[in-house]
PDB file with SEQRES, HELIX, SHEET and CRYST1 records, atoms N, CA, C and O in Angstrom:
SEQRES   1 A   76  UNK UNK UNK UNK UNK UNK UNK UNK UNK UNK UNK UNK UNK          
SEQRES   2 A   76  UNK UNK UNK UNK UNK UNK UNK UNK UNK UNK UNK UNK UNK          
SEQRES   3 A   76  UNK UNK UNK UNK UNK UNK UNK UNK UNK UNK UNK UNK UNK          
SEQRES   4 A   76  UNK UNK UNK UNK UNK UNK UNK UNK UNK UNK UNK UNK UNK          
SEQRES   5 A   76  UNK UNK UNK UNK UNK UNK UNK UNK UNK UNK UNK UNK UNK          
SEQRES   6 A   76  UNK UNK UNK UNK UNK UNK UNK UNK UNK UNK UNK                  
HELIX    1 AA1 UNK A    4  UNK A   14  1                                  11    
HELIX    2 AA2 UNK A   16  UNK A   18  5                                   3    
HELIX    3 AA3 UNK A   43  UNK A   46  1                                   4    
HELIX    4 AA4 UNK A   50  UNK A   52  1                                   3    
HELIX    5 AA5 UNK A   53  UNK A   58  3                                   6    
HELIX    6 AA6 UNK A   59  UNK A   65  1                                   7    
SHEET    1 AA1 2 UNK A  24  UNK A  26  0                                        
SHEET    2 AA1 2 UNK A  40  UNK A  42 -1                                        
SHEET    1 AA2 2 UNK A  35  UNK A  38  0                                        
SHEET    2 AA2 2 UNK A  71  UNK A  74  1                                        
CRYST1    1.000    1.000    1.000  90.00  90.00  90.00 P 1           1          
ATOM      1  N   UNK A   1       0.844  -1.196   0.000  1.00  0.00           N  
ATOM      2  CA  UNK A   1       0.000   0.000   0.000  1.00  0.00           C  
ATOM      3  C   UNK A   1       0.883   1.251   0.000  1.00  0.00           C  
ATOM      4  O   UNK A   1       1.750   1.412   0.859  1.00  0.00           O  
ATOM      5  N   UNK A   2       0.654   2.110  -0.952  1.00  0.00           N  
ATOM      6  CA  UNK A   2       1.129   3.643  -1.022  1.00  0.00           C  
ATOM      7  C   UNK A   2       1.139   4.192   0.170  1.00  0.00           C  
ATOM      8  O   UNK A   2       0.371   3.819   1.057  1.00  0.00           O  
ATOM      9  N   UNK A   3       2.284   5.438   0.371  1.00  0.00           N  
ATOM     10  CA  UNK A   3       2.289   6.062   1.471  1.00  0.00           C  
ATOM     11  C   UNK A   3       1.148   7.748   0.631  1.00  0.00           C  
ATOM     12  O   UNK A   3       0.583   7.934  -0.447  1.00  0.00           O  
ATOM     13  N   UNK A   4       1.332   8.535   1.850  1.00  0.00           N  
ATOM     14  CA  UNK A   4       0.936   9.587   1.088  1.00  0.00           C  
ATOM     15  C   UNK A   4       2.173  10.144   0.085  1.00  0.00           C  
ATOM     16  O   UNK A   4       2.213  10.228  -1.142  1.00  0.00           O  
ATOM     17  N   UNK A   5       2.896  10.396   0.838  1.00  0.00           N  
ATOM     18  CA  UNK A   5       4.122  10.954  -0.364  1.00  0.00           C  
ATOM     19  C   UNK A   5       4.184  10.250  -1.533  1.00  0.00           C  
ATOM     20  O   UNK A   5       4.431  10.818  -2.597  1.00  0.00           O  
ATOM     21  N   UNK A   6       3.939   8.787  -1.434  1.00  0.00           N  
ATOM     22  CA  UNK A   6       4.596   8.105  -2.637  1.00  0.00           C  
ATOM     23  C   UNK A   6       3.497   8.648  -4.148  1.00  0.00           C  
ATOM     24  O   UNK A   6       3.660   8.885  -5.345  1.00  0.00           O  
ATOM     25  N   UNK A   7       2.346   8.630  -3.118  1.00  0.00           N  
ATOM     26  CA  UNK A   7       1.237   8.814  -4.029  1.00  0.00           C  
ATOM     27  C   UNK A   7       1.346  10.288  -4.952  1.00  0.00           C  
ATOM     28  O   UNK A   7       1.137  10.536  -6.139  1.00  0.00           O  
ATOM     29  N   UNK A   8       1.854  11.262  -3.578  1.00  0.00           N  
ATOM     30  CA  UNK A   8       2.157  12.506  -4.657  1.00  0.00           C  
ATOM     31  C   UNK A   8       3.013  12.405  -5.618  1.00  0.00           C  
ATOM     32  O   UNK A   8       2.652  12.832  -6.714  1.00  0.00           O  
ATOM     33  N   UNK A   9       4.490  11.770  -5.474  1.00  0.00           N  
ATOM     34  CA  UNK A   9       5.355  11.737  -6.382  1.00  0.00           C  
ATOM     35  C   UNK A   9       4.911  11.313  -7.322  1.00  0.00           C  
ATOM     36  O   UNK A   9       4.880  12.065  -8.297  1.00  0.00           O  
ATOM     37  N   UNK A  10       4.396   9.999  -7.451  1.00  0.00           N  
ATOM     38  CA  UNK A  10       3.695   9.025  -8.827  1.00  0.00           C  
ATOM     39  C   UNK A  10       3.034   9.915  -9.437  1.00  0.00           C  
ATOM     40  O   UNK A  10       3.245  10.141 -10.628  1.00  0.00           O  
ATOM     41  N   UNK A  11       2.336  10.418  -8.896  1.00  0.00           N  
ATOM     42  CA  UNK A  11       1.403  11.912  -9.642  1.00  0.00           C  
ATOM     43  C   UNK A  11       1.963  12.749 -10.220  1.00  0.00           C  
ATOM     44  O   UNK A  11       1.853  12.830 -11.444  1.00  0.00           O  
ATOM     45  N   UNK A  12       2.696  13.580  -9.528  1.00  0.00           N  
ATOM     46  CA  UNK A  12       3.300  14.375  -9.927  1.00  0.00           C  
ATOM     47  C   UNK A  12       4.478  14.066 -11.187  1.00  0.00           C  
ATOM     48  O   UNK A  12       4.850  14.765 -12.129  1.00  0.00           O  
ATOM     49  N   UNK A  13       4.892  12.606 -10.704  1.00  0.00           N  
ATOM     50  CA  UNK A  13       5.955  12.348 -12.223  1.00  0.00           C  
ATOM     51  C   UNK A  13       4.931  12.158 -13.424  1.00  0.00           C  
ATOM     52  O   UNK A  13       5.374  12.470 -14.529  1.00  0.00           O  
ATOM     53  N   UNK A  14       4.195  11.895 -13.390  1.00  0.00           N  
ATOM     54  CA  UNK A  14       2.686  11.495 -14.643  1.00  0.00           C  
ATOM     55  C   UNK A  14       2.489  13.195 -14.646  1.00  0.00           C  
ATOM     56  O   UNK A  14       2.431  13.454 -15.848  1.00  0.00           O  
ATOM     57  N   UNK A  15       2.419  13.888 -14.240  1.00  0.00           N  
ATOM     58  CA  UNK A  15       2.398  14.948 -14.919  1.00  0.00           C  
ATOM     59  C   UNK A  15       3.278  16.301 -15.236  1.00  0.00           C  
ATOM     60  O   UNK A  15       3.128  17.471 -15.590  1.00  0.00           O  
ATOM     61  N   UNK A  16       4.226  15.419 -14.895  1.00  0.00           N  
ATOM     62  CA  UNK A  16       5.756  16.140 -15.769  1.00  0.00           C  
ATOM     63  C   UNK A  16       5.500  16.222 -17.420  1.00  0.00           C  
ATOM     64  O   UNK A  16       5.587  17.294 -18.018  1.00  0.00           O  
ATOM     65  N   UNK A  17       5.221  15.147 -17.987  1.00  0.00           N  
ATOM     66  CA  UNK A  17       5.193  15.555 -19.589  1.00  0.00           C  
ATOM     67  C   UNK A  17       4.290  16.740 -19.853  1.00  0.00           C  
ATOM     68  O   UNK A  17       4.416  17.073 -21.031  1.00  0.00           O  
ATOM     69  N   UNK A  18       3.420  17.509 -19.198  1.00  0.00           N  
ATOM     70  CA  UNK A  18       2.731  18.460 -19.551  1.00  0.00           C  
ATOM     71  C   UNK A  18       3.550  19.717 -19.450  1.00  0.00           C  
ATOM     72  O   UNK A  18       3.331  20.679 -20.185  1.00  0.00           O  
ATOM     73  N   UNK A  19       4.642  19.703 -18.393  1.00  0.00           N  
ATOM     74  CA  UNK A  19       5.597  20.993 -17.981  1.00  0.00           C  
ATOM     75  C   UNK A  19       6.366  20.686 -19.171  1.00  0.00           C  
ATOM     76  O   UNK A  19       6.414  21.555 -20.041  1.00  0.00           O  
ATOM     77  N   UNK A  20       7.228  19.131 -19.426  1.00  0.00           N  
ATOM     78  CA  UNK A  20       8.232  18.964 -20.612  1.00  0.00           C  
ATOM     79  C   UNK A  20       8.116  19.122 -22.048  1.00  0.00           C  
ATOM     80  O   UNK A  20       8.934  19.083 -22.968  1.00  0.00           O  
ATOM     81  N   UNK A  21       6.516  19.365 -21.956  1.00  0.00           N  
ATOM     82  CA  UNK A  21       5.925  19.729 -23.629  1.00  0.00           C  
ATOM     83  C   UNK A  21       6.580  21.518 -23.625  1.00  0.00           C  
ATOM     84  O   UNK A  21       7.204  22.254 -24.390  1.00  0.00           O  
ATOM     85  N   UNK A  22       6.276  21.549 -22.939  1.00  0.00           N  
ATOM     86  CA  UNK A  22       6.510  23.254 -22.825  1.00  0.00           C  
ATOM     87  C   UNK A  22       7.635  23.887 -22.738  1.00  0.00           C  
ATOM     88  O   UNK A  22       7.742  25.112 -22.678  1.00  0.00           O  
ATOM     89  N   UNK A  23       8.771  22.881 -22.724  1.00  0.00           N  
ATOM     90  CA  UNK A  23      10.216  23.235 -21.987  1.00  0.00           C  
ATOM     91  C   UNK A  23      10.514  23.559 -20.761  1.00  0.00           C  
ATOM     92  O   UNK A  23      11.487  24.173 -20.323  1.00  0.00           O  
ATOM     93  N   UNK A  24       9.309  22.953 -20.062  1.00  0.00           N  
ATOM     94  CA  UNK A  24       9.744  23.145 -18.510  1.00  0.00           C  
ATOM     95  C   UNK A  24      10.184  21.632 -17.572  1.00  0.00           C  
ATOM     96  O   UNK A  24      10.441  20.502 -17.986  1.00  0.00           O  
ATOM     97  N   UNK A  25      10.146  22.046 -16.528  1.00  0.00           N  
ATOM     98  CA  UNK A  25       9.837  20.131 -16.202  1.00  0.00           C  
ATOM     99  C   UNK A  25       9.934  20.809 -14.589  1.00  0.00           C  
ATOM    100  O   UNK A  25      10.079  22.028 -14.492  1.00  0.00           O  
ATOM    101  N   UNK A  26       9.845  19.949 -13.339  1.00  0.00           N  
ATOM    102  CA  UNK A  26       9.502  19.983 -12.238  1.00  0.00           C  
ATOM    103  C   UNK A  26      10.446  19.368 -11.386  1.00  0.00           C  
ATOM    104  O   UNK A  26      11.126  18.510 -11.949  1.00  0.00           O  
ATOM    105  N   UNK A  27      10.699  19.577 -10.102  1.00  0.00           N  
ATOM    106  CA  UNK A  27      11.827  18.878  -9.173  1.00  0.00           C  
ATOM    107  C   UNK A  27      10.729  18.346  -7.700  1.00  0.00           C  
ATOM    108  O   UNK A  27       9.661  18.953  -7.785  1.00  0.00           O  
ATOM    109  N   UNK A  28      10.752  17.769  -6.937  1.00  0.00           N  
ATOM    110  CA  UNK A  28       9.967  17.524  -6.014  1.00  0.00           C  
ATOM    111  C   UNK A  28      11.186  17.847  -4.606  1.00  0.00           C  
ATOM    112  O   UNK A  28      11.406  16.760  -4.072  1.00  0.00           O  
ATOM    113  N   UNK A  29      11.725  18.612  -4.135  1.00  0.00           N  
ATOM    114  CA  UNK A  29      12.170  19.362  -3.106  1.00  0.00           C  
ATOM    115  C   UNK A  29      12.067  18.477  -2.042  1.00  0.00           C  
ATOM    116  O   UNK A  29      13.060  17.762  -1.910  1.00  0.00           O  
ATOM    117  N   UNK A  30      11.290  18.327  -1.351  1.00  0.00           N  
ATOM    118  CA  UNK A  30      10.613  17.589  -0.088  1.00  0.00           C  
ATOM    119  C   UNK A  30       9.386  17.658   0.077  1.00  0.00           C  
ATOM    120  O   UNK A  30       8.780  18.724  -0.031  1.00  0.00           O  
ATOM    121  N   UNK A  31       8.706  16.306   0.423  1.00  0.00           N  
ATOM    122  CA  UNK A  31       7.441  16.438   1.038  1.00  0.00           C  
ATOM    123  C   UNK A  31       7.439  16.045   2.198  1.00  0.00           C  
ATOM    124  O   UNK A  31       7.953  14.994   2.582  1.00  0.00           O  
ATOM    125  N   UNK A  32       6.781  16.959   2.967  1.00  0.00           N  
ATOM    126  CA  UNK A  32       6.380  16.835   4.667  1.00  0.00           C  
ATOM    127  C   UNK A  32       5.289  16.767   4.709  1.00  0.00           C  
ATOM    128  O   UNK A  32       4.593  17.717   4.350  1.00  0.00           O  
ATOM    129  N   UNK A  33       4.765  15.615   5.163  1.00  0.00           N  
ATOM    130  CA  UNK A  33       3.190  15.252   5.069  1.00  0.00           C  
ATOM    131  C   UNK A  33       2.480  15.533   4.321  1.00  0.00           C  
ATOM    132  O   UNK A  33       2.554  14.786   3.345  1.00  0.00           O  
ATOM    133  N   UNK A  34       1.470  16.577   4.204  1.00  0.00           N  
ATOM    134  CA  UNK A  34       0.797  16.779   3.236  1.00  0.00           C  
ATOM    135  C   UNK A  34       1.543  18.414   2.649  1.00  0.00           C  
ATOM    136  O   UNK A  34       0.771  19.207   2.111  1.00  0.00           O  
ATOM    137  N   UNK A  35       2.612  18.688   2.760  1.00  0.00           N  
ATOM    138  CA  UNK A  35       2.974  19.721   2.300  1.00  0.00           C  
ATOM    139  C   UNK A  35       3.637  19.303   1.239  1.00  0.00           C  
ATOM    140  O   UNK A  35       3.929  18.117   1.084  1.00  0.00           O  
ATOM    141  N   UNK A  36       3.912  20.139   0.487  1.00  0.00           N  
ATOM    142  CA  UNK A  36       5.170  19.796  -1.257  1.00  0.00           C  
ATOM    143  C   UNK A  36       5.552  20.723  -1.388  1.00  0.00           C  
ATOM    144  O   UNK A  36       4.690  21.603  -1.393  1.00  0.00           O  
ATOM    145  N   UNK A  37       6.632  21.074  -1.528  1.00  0.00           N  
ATOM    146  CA  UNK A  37       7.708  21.837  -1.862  1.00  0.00           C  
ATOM    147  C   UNK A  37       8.266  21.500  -3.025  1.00  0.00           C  
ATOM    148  O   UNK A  37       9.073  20.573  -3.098  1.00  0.00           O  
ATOM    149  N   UNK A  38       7.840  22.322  -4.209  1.00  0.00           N  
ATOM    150  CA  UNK A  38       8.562  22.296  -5.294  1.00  0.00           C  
ATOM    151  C   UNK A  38       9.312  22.938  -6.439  1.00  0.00           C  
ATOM    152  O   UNK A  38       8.939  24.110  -6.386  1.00  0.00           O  
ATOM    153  N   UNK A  39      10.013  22.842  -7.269  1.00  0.00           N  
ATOM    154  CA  UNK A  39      10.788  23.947  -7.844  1.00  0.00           C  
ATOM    155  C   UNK A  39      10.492  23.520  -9.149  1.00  0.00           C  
ATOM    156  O   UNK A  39      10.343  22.337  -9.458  1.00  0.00           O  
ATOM    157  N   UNK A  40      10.383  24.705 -10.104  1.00  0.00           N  
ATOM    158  CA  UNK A  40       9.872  24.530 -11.451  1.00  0.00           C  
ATOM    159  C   UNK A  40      11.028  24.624 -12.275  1.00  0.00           C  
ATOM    160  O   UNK A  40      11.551  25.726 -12.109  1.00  0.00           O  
ATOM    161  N   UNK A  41      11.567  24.004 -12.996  1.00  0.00           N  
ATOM    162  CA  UNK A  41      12.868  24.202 -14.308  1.00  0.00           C  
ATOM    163  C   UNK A  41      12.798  24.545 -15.094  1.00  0.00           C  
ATOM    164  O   UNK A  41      11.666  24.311 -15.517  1.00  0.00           O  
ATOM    165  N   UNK A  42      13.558  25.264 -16.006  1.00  0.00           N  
ATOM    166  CA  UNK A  42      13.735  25.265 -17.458  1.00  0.00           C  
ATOM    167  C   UNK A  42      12.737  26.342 -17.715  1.00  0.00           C  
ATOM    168  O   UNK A  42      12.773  27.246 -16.880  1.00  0.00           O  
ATOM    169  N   UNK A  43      11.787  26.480 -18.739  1.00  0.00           N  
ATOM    170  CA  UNK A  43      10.948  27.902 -19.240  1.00  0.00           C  
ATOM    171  C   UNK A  43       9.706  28.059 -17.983  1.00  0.00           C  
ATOM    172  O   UNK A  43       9.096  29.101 -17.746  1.00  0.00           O  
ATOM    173  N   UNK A  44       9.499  26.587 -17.185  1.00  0.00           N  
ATOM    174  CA  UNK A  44       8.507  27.319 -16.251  1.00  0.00           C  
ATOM    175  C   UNK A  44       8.945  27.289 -15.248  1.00  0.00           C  
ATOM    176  O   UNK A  44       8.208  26.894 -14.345  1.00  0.00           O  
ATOM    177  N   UNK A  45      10.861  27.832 -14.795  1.00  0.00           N  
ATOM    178  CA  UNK A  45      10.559  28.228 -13.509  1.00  0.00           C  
ATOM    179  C   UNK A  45      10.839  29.599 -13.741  1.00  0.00           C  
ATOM    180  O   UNK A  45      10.860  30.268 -12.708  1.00  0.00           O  
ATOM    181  N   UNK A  46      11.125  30.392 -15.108  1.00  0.00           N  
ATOM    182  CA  UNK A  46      10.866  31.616 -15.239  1.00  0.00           C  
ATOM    183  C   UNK A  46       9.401  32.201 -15.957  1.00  0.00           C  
ATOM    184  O   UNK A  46       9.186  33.399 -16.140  1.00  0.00           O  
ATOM    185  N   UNK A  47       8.704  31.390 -16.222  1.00  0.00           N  
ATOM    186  CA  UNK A  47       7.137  31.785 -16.489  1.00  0.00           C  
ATOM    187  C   UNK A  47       6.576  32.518 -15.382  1.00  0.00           C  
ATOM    188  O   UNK A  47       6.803  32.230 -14.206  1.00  0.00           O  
ATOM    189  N   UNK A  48       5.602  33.778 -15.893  1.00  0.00           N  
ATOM    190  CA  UNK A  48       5.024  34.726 -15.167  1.00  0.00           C  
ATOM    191  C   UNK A  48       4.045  33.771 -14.186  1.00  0.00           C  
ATOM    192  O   UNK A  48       3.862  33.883 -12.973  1.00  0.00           O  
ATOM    193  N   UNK A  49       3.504  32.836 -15.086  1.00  0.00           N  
ATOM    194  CA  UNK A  49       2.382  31.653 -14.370  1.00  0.00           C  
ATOM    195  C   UNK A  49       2.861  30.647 -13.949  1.00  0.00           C  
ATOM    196  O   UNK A  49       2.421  29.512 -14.130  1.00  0.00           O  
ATOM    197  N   UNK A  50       3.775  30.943 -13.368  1.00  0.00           N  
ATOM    198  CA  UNK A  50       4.670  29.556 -12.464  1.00  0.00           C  
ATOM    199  C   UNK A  50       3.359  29.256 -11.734  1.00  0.00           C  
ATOM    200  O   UNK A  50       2.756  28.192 -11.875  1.00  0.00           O  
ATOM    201  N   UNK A  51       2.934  30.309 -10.907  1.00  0.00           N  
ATOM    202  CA  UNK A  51       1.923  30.206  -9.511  1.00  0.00           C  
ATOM    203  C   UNK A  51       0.366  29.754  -9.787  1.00  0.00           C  
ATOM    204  O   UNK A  51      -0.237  29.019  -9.005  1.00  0.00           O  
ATOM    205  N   UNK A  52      -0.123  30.201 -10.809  1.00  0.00           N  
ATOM    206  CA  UNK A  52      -1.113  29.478 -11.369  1.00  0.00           C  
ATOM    207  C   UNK A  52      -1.012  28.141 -11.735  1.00  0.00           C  
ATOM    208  O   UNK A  52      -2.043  27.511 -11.499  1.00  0.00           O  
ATOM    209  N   UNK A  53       0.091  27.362 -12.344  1.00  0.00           N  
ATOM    210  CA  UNK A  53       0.571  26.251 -12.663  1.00  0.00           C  
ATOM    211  C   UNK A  53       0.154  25.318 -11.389  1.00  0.00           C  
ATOM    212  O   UNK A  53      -0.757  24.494 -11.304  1.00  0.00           O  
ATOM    213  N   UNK A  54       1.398  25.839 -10.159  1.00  0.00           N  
ATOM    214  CA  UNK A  54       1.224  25.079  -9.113  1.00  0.00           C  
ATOM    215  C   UNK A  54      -0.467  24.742  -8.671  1.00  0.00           C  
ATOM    216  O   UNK A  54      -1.125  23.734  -8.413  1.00  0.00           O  
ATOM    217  N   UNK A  55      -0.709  26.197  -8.753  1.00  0.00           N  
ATOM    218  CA  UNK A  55      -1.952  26.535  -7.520  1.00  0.00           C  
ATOM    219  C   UNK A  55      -3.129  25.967  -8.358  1.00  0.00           C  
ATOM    220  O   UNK A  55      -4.009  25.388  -7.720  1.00  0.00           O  
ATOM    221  N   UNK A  56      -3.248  26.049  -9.586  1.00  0.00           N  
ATOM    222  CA  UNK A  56      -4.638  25.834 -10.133  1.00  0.00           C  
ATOM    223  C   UNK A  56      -4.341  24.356 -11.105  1.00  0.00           C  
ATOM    224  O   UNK A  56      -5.305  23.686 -11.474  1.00  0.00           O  
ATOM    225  N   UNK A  57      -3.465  24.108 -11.322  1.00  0.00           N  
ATOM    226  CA  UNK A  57      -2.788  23.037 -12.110  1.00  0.00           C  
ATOM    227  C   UNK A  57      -2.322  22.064 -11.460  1.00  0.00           C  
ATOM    228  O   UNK A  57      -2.775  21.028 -11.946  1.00  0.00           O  
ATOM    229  N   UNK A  58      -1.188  21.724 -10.030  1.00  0.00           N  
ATOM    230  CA  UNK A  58      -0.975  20.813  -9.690  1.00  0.00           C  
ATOM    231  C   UNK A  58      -1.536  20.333  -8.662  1.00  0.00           C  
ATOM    232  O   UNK A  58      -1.980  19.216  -8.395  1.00  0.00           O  
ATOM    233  N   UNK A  59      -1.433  21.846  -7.793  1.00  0.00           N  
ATOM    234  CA  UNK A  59      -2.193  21.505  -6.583  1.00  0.00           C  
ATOM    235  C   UNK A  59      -3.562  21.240  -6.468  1.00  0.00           C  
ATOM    236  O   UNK A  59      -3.936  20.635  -5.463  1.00  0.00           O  
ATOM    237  N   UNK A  60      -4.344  21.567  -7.276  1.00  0.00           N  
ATOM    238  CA  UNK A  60      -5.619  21.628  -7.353  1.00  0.00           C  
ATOM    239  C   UNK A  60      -6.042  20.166  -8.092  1.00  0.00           C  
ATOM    240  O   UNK A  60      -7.236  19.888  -8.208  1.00  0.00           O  
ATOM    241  N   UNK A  61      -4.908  19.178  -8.624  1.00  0.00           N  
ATOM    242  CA  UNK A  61      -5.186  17.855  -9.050  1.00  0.00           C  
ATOM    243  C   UNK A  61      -4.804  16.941  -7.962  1.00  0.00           C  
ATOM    244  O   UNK A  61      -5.556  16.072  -7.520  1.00  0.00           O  
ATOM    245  N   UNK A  62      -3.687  17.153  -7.573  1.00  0.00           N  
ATOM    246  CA  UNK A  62      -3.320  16.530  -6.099  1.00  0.00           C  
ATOM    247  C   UNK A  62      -4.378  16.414  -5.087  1.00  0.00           C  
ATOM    248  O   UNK A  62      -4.783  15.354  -4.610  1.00  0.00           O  
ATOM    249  N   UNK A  63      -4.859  17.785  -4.753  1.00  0.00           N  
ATOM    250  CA  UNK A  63      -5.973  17.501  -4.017  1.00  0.00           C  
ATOM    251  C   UNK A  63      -7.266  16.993  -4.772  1.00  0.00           C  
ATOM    252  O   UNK A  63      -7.848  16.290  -3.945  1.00  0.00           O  
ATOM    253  N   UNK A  64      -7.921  17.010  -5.830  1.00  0.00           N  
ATOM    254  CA  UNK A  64      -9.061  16.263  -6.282  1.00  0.00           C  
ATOM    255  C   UNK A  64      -8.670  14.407  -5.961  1.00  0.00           C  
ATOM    256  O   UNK A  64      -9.329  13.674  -5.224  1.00  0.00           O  
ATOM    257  N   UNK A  65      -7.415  14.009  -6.771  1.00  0.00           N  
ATOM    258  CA  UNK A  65      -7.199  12.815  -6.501  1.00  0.00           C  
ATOM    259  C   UNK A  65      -6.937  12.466  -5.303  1.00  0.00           C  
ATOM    260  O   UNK A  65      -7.602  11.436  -5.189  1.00  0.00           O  
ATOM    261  N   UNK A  66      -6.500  12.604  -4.494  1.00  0.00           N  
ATOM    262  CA  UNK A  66      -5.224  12.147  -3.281  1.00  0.00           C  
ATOM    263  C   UNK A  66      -6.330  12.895  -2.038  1.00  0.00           C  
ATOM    264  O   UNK A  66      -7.439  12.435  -1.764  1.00  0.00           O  
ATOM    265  N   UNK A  67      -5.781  13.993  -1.472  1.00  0.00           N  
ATOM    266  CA  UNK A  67      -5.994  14.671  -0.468  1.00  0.00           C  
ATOM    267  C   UNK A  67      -6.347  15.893  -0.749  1.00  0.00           C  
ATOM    268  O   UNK A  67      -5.704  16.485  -1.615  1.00  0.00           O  
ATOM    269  N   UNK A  68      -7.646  16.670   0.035  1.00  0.00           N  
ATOM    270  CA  UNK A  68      -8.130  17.657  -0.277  1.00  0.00           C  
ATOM    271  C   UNK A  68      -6.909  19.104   0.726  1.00  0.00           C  
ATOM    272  O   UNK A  68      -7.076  20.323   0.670  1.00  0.00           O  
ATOM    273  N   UNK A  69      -6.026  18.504   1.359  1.00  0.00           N  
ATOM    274  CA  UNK A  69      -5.729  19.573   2.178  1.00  0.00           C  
ATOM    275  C   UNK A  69      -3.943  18.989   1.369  1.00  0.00           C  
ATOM    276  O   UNK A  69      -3.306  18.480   2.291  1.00  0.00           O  
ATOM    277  N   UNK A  70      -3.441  18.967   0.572  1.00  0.00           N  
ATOM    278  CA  UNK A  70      -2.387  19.104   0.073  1.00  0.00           C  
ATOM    279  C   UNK A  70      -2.219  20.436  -0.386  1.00  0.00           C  
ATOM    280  O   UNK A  70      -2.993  21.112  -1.064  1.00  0.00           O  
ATOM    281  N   UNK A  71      -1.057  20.733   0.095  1.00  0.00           N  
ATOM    282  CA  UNK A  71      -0.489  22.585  -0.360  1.00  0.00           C  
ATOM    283  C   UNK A  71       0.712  22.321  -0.903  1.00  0.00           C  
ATOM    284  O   UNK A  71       1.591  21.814  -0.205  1.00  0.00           O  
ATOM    285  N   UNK A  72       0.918  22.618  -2.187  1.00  0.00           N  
ATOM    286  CA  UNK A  72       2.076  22.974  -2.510  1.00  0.00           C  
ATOM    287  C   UNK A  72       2.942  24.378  -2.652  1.00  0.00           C  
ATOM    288  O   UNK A  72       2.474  25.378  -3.197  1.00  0.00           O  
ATOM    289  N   UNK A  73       4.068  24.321  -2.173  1.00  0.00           N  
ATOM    290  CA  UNK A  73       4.887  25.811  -2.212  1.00  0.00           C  
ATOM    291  C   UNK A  73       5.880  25.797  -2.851  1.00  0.00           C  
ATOM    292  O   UNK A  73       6.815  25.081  -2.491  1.00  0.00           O  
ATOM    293  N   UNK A  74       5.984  26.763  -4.238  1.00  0.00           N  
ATOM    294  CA  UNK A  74       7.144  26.768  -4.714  1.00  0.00           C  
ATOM    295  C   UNK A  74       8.767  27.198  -4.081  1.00  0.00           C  
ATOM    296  O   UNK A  74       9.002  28.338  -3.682  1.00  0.00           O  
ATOM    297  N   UNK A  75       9.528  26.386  -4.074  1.00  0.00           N  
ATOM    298  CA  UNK A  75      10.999  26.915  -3.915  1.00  0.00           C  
ATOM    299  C   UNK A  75      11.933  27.159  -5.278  1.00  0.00           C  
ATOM    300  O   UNK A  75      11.987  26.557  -6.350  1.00  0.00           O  
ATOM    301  N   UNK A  76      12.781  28.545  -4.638  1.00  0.00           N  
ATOM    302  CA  UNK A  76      13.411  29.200  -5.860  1.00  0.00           C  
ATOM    303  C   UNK A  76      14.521  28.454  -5.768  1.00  0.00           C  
ATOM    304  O   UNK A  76      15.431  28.598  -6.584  1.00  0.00           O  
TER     305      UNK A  76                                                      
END                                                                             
């Protein structure tokens, strides 16, 4: 059985090809429980919509699937 983290990572690597279409791609920093800490690469960690990405794009799938109280925070 999955932990919670494991579950975010698996997720989150399944939706790396959507950042890598774009020339971006994603790092997973640390997760502390239900927190994620993550850093964006390549064209989206200088995109104006880095924060929309996270906030309305990853985080907002993380929590539909997984857990409704997952927060992710970008690190520079």
């Amino acid at each position: 059985m999955e932990n919670l983290a494991e579950k975010i990572t698996k997720r989150l690597e399944e939706l790396r090809c959507h950042l890598q279409a774009d020339g971006g791609d994603l790092e997973i920093v640390s997760i502390e429980g239900k927190l994620v800490h993550l850093k964006l690469r390549g064209a989206c960690g200088m995109c104006p919509h880095a924060t929309m990405t996270i906030k309305n794009g990853l985080e907002r799938i993380l929590r539909d699937e997984i857990d409704p109280e997952i927060t992710i925070e970008r690190v520079m």
